[in-house]
N, C-alpha and C positions, 0 to 999 in steps of 0.2 A: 504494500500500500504506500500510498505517496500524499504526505500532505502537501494540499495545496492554497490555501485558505484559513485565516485570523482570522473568524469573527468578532465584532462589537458584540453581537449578544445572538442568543440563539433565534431570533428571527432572522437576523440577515445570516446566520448558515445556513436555516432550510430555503431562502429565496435565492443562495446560491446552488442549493444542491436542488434543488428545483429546477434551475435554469437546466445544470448537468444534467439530469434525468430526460431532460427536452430533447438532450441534444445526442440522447444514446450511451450516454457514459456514467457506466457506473460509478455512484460513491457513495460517501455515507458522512453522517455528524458524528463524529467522537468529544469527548467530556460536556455533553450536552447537560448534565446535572452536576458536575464541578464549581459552578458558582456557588451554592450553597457551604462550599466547606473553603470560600477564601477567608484567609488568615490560622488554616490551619494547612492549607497546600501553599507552592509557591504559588505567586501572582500569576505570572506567565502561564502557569499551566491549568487554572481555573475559566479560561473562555473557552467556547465551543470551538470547533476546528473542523472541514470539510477535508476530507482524502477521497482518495481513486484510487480506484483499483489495479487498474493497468496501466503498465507505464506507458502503452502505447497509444491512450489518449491524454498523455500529461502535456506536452504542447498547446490542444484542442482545449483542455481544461484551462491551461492557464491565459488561452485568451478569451474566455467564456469570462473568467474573476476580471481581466483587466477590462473591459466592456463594462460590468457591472462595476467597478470602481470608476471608471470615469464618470457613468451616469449617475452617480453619487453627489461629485463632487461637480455637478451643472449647477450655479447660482441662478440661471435667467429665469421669466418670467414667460406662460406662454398666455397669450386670451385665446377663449376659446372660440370658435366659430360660429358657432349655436346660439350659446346664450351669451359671449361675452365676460364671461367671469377667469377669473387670473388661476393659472396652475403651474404648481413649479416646473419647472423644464426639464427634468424629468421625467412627468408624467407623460403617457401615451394616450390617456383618455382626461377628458374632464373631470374632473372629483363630484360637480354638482347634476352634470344633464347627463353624461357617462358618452359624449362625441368623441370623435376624435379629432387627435389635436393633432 
């Protein structure tokens, strides 16, 4: 197995290992319940972590993560088309009419 993926918290592991399942490649979340025992484990090893399984979609995997880091780290603002209401530029649909943006 191959880690590929530091989660901030176990939602954005499974929306990464979500993306991966999309895409054909197996993995999985490890120390998904680690957070409850920080300050008795190290720090480092208390957040969630995504792995694969094969290393022959580790390339594949790792620009599936850098994809999903970029679109993280989009500040802009998008209006929607429909109704008009602001979504962050991230977003692929409207939050309020559910259009796409």
């Amino acid at each position: 197995m191959f880690r590929i993926y530091g989660a901030a918290d176990l939602q954005d592991a499974h929306i990464v290992l979500g993306m991966l399942h999309q895409a054909g490649i197996e993995a999985r979340v490890l120390n998904e319940h680690a957070r409850g025992g920080l300050g008795d484990i190290p720090f480092g090893e208390a957040y969630p972590e995504v792995w694969i399984e094969n290393e022959r979609d580790l390339e594949r995997a790792l620009g599936i993560v850098r994809a999903y880091e970029a679109r993280q780290e989009d500040t802009r603002t998008l209006v929607c088309p429909a109704c008009g209401e602001e979504s962050p530029g991230n977003f692929d649909q409207c939050w309020k009419c559910g259009a796409k943006l």
